[in-house]
N, CA, C and O atoms as a MOPAC input file, in Angstrom:
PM7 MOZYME 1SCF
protein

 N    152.73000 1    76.06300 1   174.65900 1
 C    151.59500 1    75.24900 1   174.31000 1
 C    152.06900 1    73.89300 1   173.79100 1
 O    151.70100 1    72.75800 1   174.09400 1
 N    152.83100 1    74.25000 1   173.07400 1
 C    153.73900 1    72.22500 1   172.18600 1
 C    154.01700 1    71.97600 1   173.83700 1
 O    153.35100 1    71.06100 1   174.32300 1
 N    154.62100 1    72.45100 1   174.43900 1
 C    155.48200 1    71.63400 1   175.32500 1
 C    154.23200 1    70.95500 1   176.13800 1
 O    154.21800 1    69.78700 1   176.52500 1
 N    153.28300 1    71.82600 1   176.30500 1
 C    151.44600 1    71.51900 1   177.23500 1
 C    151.47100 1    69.88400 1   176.79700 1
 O    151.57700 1    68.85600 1   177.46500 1
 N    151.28800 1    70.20300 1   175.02800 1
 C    150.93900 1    69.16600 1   174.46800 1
 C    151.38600 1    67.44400 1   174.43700 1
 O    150.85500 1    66.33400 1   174.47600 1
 N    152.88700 1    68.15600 1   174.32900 1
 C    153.65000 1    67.02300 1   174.88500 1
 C    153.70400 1    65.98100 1   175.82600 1
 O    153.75100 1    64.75400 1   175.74200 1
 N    153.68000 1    67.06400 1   177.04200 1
 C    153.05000 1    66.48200 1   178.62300 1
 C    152.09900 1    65.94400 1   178.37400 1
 O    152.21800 1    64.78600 1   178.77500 1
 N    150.79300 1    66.16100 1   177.74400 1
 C    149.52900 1    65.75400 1   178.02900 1
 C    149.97000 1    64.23600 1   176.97400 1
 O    149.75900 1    63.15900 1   177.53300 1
 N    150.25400 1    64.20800 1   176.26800 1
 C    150.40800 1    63.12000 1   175.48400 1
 C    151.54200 1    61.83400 1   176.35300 1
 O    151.17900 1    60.67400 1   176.55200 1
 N    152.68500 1    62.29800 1   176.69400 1
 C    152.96400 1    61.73700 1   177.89700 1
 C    152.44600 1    61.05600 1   178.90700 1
 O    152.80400 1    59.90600 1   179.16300 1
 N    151.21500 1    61.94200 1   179.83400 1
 C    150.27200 1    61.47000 1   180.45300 1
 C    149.53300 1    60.23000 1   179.71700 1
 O    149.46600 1    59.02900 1   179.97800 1
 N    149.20700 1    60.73500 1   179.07500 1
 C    147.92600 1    59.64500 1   178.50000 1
 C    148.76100 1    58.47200 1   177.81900 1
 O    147.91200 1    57.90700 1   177.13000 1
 N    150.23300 1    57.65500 1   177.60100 1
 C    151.11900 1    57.00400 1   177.34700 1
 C    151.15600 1    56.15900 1   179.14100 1
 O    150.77100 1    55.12300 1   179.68300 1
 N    151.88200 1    57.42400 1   179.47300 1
 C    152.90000 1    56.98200 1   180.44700 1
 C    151.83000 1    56.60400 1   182.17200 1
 O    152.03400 1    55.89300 1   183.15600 1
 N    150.80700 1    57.46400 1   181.77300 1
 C    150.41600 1    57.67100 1   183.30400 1
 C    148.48800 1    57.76800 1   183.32500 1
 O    147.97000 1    58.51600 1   184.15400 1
 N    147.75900 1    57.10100 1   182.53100 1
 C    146.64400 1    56.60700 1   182.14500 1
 C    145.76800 1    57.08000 1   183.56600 1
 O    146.31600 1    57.24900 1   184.65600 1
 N    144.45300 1    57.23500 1   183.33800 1
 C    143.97800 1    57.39500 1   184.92000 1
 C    142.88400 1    56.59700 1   184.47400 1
 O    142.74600 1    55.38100 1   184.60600 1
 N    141.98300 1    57.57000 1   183.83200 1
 C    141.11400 1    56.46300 1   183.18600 1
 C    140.54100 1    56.54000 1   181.18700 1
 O    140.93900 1    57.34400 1   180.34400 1
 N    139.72900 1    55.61800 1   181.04300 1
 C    140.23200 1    56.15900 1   179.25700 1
 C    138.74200 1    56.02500 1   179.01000 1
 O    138.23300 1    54.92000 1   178.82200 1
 N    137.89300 1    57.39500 1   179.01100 1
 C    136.89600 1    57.84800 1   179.13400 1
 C    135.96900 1    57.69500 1   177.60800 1
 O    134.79400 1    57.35400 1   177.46800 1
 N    137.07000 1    58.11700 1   176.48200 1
 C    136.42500 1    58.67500 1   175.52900 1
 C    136.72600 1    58.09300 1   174.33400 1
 O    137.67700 1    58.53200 1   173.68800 1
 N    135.78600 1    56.76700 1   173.75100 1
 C    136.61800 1    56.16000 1   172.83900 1
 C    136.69500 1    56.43700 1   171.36700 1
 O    136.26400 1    57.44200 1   170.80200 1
 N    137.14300 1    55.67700 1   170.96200 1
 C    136.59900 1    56.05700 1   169.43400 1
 C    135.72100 1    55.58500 1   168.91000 1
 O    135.46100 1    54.43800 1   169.27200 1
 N    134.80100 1    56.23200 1   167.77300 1
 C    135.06000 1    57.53400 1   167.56500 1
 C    134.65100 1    58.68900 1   168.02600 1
 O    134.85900 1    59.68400 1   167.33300 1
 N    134.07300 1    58.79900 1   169.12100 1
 C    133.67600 1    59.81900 1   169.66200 1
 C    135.00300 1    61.01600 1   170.22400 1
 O    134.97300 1    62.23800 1   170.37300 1
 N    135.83000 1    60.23900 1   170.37700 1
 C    137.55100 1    61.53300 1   170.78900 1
 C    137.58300 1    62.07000 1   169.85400 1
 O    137.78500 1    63.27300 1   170.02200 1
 N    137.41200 1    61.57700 1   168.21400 1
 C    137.45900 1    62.92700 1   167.40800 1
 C    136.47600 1    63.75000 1   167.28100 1
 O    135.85400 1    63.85500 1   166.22400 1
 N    136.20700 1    64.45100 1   168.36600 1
 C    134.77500 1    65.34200 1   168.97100 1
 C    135.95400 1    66.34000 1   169.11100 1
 O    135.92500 1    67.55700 1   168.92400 1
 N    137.07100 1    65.50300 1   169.50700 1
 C    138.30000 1    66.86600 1   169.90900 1
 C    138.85600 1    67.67900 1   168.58100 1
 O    140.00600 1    68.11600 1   168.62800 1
 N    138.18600 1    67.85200 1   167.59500 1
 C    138.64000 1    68.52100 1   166.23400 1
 C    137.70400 1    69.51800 1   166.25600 1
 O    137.83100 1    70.41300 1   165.42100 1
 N    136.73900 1    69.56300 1   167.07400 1
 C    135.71900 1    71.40300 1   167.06300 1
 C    136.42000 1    71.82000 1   167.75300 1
 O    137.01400 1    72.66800 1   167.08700 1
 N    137.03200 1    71.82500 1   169.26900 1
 C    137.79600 1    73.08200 1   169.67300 1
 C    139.31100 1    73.23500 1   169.19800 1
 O    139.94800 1    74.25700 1   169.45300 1
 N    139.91800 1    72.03100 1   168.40600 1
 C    140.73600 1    72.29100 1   168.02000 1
 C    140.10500 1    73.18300 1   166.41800 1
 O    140.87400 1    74.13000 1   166.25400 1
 N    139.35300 1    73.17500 1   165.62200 1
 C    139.10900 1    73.91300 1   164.69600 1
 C    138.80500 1    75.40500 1   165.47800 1
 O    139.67200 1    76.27800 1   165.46500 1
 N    137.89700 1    75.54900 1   165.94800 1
 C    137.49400 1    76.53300 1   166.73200 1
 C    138.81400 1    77.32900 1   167.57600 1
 O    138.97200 1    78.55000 1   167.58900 1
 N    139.54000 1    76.50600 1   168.13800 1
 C    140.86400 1    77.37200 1   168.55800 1
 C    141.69900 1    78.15500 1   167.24500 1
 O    142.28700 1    79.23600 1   167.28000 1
 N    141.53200 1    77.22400 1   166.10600 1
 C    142.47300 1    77.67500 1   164.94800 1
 C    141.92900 1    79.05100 1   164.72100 1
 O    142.55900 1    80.10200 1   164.84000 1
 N    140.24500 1    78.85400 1   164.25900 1
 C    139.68400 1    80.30900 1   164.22600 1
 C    139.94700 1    81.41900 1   165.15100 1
 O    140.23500 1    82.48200 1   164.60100 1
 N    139.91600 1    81.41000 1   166.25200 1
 C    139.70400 1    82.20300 1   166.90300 1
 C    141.12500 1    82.88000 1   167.01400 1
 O    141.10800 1    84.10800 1   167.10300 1
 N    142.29700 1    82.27900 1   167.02100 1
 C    143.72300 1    82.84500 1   166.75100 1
 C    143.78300 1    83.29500 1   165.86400 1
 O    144.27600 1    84.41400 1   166.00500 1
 N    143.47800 1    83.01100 1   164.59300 1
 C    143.69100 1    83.48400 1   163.22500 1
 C    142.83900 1    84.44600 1   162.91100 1
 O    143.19000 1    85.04500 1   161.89500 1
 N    141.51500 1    84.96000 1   163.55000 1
 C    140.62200 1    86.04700 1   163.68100 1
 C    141.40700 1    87.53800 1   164.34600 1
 O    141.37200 1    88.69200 1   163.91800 1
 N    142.17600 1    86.88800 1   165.68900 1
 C    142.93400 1    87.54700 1   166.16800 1
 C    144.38700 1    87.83500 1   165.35300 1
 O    144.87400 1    88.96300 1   165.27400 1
 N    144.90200 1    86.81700 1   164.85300 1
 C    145.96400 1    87.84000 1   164.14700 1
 C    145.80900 1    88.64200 1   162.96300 1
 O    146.69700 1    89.39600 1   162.56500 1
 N    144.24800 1    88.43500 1   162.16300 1
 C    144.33800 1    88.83400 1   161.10300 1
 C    143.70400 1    90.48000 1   161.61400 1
 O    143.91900 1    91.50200 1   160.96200 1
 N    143.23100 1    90.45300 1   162.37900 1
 C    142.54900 1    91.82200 1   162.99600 1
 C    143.47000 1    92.98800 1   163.49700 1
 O    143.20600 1    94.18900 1   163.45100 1
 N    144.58300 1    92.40300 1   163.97600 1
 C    146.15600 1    92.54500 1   164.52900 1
 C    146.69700 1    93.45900 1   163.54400 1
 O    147.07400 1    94.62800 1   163.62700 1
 N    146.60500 1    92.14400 1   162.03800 1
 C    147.50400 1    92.95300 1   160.82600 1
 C    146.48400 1    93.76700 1   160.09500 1
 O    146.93200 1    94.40100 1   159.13900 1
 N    145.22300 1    93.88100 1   160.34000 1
 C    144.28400 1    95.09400 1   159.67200 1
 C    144.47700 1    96.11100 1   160.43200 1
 O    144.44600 1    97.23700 1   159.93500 1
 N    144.67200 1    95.96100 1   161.53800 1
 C    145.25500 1    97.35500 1   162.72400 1
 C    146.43300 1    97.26900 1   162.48800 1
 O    146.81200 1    97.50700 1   163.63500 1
 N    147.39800 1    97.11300 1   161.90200 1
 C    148.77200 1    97.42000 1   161.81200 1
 C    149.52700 1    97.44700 1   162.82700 1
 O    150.45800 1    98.25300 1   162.83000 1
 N    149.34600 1    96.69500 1   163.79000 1
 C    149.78300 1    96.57100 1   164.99700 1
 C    150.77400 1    95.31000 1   165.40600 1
 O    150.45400 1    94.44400 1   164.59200 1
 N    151.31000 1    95.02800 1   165.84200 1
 C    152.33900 1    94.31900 1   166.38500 1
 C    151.51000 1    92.72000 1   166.91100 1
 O    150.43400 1    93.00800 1   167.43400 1
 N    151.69100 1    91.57200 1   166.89700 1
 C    150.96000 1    90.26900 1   167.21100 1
 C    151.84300 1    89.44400 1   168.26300 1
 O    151.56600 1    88.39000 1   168.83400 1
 N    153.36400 1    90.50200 1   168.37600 1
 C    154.26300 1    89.77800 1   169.07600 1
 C    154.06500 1    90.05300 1   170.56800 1
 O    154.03300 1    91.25300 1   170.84200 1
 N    153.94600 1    89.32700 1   171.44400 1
 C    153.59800 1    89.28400 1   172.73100 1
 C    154.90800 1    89.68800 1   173.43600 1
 O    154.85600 1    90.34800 1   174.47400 1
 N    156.23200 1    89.25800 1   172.82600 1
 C    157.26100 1    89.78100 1   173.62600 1
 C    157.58500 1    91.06800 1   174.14400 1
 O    157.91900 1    91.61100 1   175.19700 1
 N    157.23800 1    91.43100 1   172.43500 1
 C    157.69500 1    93.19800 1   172.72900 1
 C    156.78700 1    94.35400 1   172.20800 1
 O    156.82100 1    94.93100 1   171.12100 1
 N    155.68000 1    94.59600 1   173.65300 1
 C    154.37300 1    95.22400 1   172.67600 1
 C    154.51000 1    96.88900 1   172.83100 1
 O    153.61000 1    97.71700 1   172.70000 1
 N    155.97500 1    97.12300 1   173.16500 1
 C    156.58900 1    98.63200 1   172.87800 1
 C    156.09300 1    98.89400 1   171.37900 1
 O    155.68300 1    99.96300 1   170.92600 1
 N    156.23700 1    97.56800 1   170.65800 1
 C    155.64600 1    97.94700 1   169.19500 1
 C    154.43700 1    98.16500 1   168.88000 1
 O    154.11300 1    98.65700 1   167.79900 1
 N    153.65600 1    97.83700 1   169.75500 1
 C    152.07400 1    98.33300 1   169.55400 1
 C    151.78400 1    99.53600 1   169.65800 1
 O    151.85100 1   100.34100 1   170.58700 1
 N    151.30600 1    99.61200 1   168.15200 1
 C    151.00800 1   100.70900 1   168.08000 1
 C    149.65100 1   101.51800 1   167.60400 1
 O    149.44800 1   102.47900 1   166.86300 1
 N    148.73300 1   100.54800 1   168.49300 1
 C    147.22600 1   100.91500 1   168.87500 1
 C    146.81700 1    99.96400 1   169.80000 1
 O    147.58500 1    99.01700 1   169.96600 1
 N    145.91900 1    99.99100 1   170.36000 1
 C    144.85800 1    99.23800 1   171.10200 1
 C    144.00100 1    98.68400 1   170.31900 1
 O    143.23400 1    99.48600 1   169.78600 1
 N    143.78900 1    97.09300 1   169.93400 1
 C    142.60300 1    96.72600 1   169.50300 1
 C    141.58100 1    96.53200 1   170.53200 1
 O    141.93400 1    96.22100 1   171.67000 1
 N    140.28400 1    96.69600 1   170.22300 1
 C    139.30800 1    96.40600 1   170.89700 1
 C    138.07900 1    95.48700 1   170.12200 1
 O    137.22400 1    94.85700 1   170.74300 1
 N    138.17200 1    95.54400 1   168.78700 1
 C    137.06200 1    95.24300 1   168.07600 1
 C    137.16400 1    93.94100 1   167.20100 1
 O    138.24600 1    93.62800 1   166.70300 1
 N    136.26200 1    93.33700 1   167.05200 1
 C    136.23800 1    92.25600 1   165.77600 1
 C    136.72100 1    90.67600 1   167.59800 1
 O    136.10200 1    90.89800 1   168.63800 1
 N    137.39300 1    89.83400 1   167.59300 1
 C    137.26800 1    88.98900 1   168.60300 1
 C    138.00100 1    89.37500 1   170.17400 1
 O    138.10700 1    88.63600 1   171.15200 1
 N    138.34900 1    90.48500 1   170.04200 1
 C    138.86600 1    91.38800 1   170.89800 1
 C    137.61000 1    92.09800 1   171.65100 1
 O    137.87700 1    92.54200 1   172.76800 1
 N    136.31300 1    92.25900 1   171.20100 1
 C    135.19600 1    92.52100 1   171.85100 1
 C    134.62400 1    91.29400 1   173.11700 1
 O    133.75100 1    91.39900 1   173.97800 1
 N    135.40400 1    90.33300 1   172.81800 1
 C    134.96300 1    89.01300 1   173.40900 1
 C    136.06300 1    88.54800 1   174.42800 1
 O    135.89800 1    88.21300 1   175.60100 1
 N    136.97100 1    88.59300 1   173.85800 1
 C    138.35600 1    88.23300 1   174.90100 1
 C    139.25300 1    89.24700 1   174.90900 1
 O    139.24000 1    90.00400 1   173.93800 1
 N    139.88100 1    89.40000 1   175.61600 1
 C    141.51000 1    90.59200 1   175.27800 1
 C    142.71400 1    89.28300 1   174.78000 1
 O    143.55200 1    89.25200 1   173.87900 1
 N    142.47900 1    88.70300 1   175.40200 1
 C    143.31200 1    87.55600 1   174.53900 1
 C    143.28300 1    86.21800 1   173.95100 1
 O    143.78300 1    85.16200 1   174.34000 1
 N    142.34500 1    86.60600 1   172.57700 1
 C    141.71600 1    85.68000 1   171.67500 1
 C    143.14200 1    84.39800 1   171.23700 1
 O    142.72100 1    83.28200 1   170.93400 1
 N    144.21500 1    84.52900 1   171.22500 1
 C    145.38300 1    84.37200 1   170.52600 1
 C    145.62400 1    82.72400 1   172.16100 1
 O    145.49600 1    81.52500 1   171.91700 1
 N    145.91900 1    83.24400 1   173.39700 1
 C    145.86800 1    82.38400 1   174.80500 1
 C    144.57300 1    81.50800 1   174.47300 1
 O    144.67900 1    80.30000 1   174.68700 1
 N    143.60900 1    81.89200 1   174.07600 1
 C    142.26700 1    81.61800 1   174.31200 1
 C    142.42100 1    80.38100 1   173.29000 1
 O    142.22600 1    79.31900 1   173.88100 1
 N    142.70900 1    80.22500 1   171.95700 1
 C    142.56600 1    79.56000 1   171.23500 1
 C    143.84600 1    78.86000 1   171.19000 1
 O    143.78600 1    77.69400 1   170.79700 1
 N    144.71300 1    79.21000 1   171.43200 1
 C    146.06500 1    78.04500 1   172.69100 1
 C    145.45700 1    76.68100 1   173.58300 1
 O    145.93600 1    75.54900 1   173.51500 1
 N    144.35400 1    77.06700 1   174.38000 1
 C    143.47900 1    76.53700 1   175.73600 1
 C    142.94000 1    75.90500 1   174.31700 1
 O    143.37000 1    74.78400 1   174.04700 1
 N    141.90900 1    76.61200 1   173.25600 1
 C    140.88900 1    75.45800 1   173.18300 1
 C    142.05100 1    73.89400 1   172.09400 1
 O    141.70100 1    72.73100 1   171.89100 1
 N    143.11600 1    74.46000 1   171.74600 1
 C    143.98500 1    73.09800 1   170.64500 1
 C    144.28400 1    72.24800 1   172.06000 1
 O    143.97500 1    71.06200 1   172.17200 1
 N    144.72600 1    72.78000 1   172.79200 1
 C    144.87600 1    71.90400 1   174.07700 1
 C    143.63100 1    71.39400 1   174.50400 1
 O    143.81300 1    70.18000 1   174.40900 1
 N    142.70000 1    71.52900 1   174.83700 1
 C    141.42100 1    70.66500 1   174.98500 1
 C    140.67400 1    69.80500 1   173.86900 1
 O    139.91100 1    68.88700 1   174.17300 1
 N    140.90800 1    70.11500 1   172.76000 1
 C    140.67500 1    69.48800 1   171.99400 1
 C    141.65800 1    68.27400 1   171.64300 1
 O    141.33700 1    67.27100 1   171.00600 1
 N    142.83800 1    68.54100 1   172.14800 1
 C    143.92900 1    67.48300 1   172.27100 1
 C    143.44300 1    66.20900 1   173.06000 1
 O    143.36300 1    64.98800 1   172.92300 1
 N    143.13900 1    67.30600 1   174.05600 1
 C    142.48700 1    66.35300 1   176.00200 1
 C    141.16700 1    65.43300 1   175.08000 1
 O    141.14400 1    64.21600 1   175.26000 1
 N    140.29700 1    65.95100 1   174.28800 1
 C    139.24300 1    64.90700 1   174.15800 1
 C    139.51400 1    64.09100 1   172.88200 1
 O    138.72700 1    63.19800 1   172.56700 1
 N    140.60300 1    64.36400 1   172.13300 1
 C    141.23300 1    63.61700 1   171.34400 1
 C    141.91600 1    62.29900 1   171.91900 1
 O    141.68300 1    61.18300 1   171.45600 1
 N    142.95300 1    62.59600 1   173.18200 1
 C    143.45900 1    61.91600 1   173.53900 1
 C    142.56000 1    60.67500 1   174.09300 1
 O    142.91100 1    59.49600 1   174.14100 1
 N    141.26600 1    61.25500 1   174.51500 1
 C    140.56000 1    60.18000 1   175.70000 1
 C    140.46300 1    59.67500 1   176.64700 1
 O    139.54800 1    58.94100 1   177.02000 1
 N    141.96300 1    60.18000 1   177.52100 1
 C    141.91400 1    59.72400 1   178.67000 1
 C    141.40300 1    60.54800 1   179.82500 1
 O    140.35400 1    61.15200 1   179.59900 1
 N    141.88200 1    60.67100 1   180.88600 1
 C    141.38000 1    62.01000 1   182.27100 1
 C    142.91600 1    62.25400 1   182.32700 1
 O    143.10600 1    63.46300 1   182.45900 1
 N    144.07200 1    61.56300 1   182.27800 1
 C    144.83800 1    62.55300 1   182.75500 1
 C    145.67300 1    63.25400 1   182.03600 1
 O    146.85000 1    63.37500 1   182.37500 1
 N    145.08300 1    63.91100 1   180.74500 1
 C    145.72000 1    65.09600 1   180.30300 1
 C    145.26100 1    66.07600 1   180.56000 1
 O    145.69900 1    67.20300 1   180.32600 1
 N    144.12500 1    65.70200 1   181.18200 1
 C    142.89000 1    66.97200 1   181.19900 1
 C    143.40300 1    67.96500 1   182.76200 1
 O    142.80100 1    68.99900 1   183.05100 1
 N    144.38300 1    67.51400 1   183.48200 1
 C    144.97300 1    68.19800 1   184.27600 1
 C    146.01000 1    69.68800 1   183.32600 1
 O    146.06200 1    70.88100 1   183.62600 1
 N    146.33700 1    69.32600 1   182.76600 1
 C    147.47200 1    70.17400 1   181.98700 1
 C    146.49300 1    71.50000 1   181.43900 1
 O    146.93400 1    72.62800 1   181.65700 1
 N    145.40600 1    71.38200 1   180.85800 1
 C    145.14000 1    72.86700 1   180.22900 1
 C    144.33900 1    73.82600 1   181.19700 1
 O    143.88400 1    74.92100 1   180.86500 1
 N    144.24900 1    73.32100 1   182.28600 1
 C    143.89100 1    74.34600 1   183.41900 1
 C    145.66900 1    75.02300 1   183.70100 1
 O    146.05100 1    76.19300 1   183.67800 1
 N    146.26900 1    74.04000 1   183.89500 1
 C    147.56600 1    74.36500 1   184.47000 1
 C    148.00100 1    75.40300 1   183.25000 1
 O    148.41000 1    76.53400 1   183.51400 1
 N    147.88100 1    74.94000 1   181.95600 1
 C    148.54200 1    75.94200 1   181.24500 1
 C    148.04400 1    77.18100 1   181.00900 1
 O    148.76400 1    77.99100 1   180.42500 1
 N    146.49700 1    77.60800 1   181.49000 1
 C    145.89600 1    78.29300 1   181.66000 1
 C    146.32400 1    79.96300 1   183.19200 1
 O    146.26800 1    81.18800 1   183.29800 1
 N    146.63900 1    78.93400 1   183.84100 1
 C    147.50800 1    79.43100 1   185.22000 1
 C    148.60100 1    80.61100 1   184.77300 1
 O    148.85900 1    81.81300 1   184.83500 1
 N    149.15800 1    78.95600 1   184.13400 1
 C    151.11500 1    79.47000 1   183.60100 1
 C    151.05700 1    80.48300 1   182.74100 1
 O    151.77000 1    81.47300 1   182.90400 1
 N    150.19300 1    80.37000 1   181.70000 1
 C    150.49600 1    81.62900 1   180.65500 1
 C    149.42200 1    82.79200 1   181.45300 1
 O    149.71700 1    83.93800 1   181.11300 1
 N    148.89600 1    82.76300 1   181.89300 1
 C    148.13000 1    84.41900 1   182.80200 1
 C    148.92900 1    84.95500 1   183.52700 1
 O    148.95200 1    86.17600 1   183.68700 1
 N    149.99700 1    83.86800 1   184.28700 1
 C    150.90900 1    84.82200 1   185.22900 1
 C    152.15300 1    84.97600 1   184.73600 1
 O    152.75800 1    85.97000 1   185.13700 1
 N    152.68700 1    84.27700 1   183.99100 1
 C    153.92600 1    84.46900 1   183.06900 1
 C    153.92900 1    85.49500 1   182.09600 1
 O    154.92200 1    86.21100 1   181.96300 1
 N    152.68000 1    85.67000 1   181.23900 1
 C    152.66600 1    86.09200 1   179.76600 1
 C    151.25400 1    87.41000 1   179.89000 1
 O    151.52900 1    88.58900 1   179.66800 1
 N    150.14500 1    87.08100 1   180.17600 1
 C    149.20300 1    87.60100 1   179.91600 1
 C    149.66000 1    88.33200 1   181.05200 1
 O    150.80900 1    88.52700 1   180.65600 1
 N    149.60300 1    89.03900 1   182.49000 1
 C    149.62300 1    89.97700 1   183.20900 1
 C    150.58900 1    90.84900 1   182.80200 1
 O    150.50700 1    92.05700 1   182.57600 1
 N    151.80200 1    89.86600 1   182.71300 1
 C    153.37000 1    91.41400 1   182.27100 1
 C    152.58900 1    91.99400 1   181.30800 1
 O    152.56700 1    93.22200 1   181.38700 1
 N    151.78100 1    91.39300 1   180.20900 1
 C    151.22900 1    91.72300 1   178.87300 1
 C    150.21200 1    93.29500 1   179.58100 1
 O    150.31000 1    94.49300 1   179.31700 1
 N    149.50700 1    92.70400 1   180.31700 1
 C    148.42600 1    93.95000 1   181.10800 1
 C    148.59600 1    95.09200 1   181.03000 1
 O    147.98300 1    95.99200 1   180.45500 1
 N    150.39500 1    95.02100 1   182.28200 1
 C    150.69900 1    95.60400 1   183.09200 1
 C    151.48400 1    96.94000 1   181.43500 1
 O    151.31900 1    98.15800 1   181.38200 1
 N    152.02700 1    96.31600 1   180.70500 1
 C    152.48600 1    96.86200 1   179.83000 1
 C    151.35800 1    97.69600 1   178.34500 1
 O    151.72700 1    98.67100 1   177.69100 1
 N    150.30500 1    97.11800 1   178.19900 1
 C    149.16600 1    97.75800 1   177.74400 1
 C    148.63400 1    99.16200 1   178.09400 1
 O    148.18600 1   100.15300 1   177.51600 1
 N    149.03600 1    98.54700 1   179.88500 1
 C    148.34900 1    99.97500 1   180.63200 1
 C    149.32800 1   100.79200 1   180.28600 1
 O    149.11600 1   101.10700 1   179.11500 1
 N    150.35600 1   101.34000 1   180.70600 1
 C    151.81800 1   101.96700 1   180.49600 1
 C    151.57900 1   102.70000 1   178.97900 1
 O    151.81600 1   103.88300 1   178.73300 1
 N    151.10300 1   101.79400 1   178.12700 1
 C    151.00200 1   102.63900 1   176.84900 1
 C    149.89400 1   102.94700 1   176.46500 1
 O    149.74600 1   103.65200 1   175.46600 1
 N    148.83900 1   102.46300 1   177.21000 1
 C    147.28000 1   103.34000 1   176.45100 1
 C    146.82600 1   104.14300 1   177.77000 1
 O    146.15500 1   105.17500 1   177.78700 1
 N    147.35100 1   103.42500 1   178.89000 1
 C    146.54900 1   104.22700 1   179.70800 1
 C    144.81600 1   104.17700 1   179.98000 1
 O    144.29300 1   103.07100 1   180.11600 1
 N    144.28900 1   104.96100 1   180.02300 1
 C    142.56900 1   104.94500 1   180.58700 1
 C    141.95900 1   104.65100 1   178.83500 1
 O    140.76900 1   104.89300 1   178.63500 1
 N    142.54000 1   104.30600 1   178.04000 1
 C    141.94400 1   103.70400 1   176.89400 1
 C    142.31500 1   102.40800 1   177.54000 1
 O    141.38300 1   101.99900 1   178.23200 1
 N    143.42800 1   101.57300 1   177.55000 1
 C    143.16900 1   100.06200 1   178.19200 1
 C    142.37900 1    99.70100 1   179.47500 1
 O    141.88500 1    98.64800 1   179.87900 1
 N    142.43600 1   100.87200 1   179.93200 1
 C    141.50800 1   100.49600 1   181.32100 1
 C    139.79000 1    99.95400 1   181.28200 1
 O    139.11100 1    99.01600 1   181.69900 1
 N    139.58100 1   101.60600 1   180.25000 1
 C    137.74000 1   101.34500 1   179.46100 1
 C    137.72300 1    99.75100 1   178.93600 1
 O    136.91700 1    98.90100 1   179.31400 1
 N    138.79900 1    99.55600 1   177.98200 1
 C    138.66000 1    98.34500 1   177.70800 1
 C    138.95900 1    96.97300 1   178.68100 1
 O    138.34600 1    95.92900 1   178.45700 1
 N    139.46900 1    97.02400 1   179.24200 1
 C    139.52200 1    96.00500 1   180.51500 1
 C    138.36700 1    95.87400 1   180.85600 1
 O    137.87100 1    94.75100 1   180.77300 1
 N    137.50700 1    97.08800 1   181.39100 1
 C    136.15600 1    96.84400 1   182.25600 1
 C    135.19800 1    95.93700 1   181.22500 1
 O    134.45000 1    95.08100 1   181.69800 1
 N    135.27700 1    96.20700 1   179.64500 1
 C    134.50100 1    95.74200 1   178.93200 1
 C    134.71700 1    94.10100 1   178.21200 1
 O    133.93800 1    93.23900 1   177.80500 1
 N    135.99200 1    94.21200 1   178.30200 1
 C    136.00700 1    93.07500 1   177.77400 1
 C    136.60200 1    92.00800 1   179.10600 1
 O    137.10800 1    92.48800 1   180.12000 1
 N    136.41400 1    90.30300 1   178.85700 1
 C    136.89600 1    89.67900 1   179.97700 1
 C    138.63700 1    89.86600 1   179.41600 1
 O    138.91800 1    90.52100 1   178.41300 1
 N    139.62300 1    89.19400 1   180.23500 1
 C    140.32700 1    88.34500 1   179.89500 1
 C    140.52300 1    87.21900 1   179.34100 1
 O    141.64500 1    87.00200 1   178.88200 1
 N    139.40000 1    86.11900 1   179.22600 1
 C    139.51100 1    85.28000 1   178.52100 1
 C    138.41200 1    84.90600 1   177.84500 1
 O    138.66500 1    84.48600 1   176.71500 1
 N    136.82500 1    84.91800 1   178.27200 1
 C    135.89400 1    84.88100 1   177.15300 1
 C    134.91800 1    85.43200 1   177.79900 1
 O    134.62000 1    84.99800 1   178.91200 1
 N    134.15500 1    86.61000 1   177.16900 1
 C    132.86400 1    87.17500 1   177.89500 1
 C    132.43100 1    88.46700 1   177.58800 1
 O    132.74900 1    88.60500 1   176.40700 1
 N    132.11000 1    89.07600 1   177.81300 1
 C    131.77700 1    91.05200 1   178.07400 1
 C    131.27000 1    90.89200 1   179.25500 1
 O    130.37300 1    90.19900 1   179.73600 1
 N    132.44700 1    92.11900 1   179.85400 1
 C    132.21500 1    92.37100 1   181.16400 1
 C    131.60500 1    93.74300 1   181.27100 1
 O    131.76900 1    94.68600 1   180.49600 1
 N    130.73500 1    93.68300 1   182.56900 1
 C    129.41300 1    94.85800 1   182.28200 1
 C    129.05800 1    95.09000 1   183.57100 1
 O    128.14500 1    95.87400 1   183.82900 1

C-alpha cells in the first residue's frame, strides 16, 4: 500500500493528466481516509477479541474463523480499508492520474495476497469458510 502511495504521488508530481480537484475541496480525501482507518482497526480489534492471528502471512495460526462484527460485510475489512487510504490519497492528491493505481492495487493484492489467503482459509475451516464465503462478499456487501 506505501509503495501504491508512493506511485500515486509520483504520478501526480511527475506525470499530471488533469488537476480536477482543488482546494479545498481535495481535503474531501480525509473521509475515506478516516473511514479506511476505521474499518481496519474494527477489523483488527475483532481479530484480537477472537484471539486469532491478524497476520496475513501465516494464517496456519488462525485459530478460528471470524465472521462477525465488519467481517459480516467484507471477508477482508483490513484490504478494504488499504483501497479506501489510497483513494482518499487519489482525492487528496487532485489530480486523475493517481486514480489509475487503486484499482491496480486492488487487482495486485486479490491475486497476490487475498486468494492464497482463500485458498488457505478453506484448507483449515473447510465448509465453515465456504457458508461464509457465500455470505459474505470479498470486498464490500452480503452476498445472498
Amino acid at each position: 500500500m506505501l509503495v501504491a502511495g508512493a506511485l500515486m504521488w509520483a504520478l501526480d508530481r511527475w506525470l499530471p493528466l488533469a488537476h480536477w480537484i482543488d482546494p479545498p475541496w481535495n481535503r474531501m480525501g480525509a473521509v475515506p481516509v478516516a473511514l479506511g482507518i476505521a474499518v481496519a482497526a474494527a477489523a483488527l480489534a475483532r481479530l484480537h477479541q477472537a484471539q486469532t492471528t491478524a497476520n496475513p502471512v501465516d494464517l496456519s495460526k488462525s485459530s478460528r474463523l471470524v465472521t462477525d462484527g465488519i467481517f459480516r460485510v467484507s471477508r477482508n475489512p483490513m484490504y478494504l480499508g488499504l483501497s479506501l487510504l489510497l483513494i482518499g490519497w487519489a482525492l487528496w492528491l487532485g489530480n486523475a492520474s493517481p486514480w489509475f493505481i487503486p484499482p491496480l492495487f486492488a487487482i495486485l493484492i486479490t491475486r497476490v495476497q487475498i486468494i492464497p489467503e482463500e485458498q488457505a482459509l478453506a484448507r483449515l475451516f473447510g465448509e465453515q469458510y465456504f457458508a461464509y464465503r457465500r455470505r459474505a462478499a470479498r470486498w464490500l456487501g452480503v452476498t445472498r
